[in-house]
C-alpha positions as CSV (number, residue, x, y, z in Angstrom):
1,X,-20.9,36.3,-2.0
2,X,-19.8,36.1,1.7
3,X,-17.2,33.9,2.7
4,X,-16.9,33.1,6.0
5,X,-13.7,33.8,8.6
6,X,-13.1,32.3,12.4
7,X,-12.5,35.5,13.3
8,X,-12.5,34.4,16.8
9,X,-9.6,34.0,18.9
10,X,-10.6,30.5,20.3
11,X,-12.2,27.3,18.7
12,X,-16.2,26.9,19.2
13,X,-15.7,24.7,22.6
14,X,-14.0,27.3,24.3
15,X,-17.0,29.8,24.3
16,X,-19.0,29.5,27.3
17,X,-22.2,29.7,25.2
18,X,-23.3,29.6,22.2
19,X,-24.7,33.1,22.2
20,X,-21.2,34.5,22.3
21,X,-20.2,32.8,19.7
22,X,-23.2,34.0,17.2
23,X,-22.4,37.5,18.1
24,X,-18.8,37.5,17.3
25,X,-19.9,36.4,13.5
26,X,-23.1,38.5,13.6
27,X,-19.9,41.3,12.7
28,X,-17.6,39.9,10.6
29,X,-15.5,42.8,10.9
30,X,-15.3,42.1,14.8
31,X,-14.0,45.6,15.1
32,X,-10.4,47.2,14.8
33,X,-8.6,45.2,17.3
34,X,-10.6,41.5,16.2
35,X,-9.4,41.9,12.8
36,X,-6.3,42.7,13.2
37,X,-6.1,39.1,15.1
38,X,-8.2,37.3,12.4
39,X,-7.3,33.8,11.2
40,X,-9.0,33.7,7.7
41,X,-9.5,29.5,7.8
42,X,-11.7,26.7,10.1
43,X,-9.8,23.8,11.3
44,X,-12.9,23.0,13.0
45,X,-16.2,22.0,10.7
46,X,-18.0,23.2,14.2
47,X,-16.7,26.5,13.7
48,X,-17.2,26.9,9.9
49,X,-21.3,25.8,10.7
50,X,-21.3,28.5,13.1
51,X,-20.2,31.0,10.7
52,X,-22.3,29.6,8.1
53,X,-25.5,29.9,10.1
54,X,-25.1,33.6,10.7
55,X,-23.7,35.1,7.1
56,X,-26.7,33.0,5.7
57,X,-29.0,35.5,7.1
58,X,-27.1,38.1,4.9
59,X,-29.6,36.6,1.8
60,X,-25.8,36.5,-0.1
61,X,-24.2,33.6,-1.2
62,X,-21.9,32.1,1.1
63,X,-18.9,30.0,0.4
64,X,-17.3,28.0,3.0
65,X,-14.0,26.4,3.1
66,X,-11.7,24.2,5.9
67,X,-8.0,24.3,6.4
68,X,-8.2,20.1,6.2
69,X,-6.6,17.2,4.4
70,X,-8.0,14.1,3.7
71,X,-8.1,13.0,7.4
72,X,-10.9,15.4,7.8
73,X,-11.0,18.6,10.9
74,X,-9.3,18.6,13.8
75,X,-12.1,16.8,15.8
76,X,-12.3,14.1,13.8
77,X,-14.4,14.5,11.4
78,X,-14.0,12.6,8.1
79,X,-13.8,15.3,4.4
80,X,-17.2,13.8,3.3
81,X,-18.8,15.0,6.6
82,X,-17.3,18.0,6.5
83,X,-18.8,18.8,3.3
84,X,-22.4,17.8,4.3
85,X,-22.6,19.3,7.3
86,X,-21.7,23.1,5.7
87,X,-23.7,22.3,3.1
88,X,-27.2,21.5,5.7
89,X,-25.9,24.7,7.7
90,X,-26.5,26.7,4.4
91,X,-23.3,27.0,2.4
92,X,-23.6,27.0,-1.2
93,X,-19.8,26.6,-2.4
94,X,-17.8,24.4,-0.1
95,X,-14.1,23.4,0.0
96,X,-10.9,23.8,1.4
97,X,-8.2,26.2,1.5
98,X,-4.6,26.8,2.9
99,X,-2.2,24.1,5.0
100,X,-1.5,21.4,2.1
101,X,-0.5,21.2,-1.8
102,X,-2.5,21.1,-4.7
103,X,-2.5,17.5,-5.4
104,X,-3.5,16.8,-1.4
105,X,-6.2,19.6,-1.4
106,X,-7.4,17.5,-4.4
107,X,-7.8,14.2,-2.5
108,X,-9.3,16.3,-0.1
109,X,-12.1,17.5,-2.5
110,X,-12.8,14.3,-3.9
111,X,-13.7,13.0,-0.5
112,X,-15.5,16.2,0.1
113,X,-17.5,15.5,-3.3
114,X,-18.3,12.2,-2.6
115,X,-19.6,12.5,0.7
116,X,-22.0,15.1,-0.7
117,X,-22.8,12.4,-3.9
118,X,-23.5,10.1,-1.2
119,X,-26.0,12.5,0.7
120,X,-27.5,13.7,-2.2
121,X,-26.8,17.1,-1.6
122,X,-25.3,19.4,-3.8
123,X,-23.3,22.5,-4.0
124,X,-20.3,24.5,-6.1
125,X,-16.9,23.5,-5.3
126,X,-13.7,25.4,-4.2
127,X,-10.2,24.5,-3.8
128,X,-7.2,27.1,-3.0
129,X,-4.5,25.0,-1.7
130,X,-0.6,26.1,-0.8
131,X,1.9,26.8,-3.2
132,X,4.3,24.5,-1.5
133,X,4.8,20.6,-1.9
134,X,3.6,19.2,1.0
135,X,3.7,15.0,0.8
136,X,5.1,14.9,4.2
137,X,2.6,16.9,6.4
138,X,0.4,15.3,8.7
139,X,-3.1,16.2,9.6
140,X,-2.4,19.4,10.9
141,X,-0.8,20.5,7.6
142,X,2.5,22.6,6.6
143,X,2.3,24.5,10.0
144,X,4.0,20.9,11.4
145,X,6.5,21.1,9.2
146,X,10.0,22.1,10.4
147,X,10.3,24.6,7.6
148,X,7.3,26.8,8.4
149,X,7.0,29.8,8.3
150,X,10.3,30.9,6.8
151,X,12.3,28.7,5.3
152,X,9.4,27.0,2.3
153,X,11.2,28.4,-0.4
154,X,12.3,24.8,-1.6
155,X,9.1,23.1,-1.9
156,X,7.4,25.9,-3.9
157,X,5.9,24.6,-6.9
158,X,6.2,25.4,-10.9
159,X,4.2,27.5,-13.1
160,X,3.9,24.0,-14.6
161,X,2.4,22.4,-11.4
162,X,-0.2,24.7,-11.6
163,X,-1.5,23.7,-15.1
164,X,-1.6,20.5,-13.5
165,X,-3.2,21.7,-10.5
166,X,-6.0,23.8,-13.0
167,X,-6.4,20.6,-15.0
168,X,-7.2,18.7,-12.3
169,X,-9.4,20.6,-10.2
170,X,-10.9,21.7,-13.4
171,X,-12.0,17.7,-14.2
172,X,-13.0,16.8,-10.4
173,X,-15.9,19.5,-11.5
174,X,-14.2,22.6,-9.2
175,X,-14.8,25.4,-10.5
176,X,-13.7,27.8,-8.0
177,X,-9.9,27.5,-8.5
178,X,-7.2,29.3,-6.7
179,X,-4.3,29.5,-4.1
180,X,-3.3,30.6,-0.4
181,X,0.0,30.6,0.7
182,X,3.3,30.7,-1.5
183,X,1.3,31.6,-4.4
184,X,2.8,34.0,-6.7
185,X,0.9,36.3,-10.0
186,X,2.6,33.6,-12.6
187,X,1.1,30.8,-11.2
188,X,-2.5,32.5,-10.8
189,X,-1.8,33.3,-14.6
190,X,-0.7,29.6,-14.7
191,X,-4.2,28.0,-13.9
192,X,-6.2,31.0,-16.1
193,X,-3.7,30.2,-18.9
194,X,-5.0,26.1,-18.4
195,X,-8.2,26.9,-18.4
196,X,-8.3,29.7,-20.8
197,X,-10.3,27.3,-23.5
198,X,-13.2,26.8,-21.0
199,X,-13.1,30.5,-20.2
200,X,-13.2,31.7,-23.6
201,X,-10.3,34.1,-23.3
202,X,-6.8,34.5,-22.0
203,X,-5.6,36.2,-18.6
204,X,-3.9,39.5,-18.3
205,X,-0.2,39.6,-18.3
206,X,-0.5,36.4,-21.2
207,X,0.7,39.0,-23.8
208,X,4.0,38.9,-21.5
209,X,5.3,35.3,-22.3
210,X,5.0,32.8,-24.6
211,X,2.9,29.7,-23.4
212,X,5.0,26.8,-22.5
213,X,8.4,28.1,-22.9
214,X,8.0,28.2,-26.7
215,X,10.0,32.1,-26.5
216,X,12.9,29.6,-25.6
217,X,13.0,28.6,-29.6
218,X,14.9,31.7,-30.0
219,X,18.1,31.0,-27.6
220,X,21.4,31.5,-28.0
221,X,22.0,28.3,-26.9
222,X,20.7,24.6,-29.1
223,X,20.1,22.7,-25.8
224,X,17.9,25.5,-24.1
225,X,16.0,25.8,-27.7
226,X,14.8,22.4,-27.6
227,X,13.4,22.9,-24.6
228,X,10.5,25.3,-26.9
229,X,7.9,22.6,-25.9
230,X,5.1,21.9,-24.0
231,X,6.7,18.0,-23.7
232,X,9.9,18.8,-22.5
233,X,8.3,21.1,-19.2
234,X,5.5,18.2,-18.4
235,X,7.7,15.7,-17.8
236,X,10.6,18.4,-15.3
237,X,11.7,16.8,-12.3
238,X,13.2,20.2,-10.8
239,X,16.2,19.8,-8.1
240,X,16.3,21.6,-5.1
241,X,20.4,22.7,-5.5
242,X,20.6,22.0,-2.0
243,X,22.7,19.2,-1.4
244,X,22.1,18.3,2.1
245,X,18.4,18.8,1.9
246,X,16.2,16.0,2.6
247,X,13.3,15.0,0.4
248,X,11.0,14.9,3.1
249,X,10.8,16.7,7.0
250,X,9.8,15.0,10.1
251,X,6.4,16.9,11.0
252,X,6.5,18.3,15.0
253,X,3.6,16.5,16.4
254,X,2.9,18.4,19.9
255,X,-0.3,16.1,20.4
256,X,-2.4,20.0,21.0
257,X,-5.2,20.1,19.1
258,X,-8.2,20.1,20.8
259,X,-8.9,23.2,22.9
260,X,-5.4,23.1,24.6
261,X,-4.9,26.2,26.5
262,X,-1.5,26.5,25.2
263,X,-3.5,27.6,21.5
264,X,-5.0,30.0,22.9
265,X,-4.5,33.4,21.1
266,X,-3.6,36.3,23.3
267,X,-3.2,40.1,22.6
268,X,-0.1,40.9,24.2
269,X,3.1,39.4,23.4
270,X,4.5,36.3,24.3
271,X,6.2,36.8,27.6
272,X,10.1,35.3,28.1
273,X,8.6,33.0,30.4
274,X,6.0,31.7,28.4
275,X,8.4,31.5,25.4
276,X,10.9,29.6,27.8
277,X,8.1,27.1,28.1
278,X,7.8,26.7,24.8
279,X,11.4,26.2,24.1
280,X,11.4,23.3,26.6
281,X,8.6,21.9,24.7
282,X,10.0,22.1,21.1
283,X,13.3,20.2,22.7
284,X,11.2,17.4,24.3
285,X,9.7,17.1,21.1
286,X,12.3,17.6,18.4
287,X,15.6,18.1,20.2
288,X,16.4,21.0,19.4
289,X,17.9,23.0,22.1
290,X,17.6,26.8,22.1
């Protein structure tokens, strides 16, 4: 199976042609230098086809997923479009991946899954969303958020999330499940352990815990004991501990989406100058002076 990357250092409409553009996926490698600038997700469903088009000729599978919430790409383009349009270019597993949490990335897919019910096309699905809580993004995802990249910590989610998460993905008939960002081994072993019925056998590292807490029945302590049950851990409403944190951020919303030239990738380091602009740019936007 191949899955595609927009290993590219510019969206599709920024090529001059679209001969360029088929040669940089013709190698997915891209060489040395090109992978060591690679951004493994599509924003754009433009760019994803693209990709698509070209690792089809491999003869392999090819799966194809977008870094999109339920507002569909960047362009405009609505989930259930999204999904047909890899699908016609050749994908046989389609979904999404990275830049909002499990339960968005699973609004996402049902959109994605009824636009294809609605075409009558078909194909496998696949979902690996962030492992942080991300109610409060906006269409561009987590990377709006005030928090991102190194201060997410807070909105990472439970072991027990991810049972959740398995559950659900599970019965919207996904059956590629997984995670990007924030994910951690026990929550990977948290969605096999969910799903270990319909796989027929338990994940490694199982054999290192007890399954819902139920190790817990031998505390010192009576009030941690009763919490030895699957019950108890369902129904957890964790606190943050932080005392001045808000529930939700405020999401920057630079308005540069589309092919601005500010997004354009380059291979040197930022200069102080360009940086400077920037700076001016995040306190129009936010206030926050530098």
């Amino acid at each position: 199976m191949i899955i595609p990357n927009n290993l590219g250092s510019k969206p599709v409409w920024q090529f001059p042609t679209d001969e360029e553009l088929y040669q940089l996926f013709e190698d997915p490698t891209g060489g040395p230098e090109e992978l060591k600038r690679s951004a493994k997700y599509f924003e754009h469903v433009e760019e994803a086809e693209w990709a698509v088009h070209v690792m089809k000729e491999s003869g392999k599978a090819v799966a194809a997923t977008l870094c999109i919430g339920p507002e569909g790409d960047m362009a405009g383009v609505s989930a259930g479009d999204c999904a047909v349009r890899l699908v016609k270019a050749g994908a046989d597993i389609v979904g999404v991946n990275c830049h909002f949490d499990p339960a968005i990335s699973l609004k996402t897919m049902k959109l994605m899954k009824e636009g294809l019910e609605a075409a009558k096309l078909k194909a496998h699905l696949m979902v690996q969303p962030l492992a942080y809580h991300t109610p409060d993004c906006s269409k561009q995802g987590f990377i709006d958020l005030p928090e991102f990249p190194f201060a997410l910590e807070p909105r990472i989610a439970t072991r027990w999330d991810m049972h959740k998460y398995a559950r659900s993905a599970y019965d919207l008939g996904i059956r590629y499940i997984g995670g990007c960002c924030g994910f951690e081994p026990y929550h990977i072993r948290a969605i096999a352990e969910e799903l270990a019925t319909e796989r027929g056998f338990l994940p490694e590292g199982s054999e290192k815990h007890d399954a819902w807490g139920t190790c817990l029945a031998m505390h010192t302590k009576p009030w941690v004991r009763a919490r030895a049950q699957r019950a108890y851990w369902e129904k957890m409403l964790p606190a943050t501990g932080l005392p001045y944190s808000p529930a939700f951020s405020k999401p920057d919303s630079w308005g540069v989406t589309k092919g601005d030239d500010v997004l354009i990738q380059q291979v040197e380091a930022t200069s102080n100058d360009q940086l400077k602009e920037m700076f001016e740019k995040q306190k129009k936007f936010t206030g926050i002076v530098a």
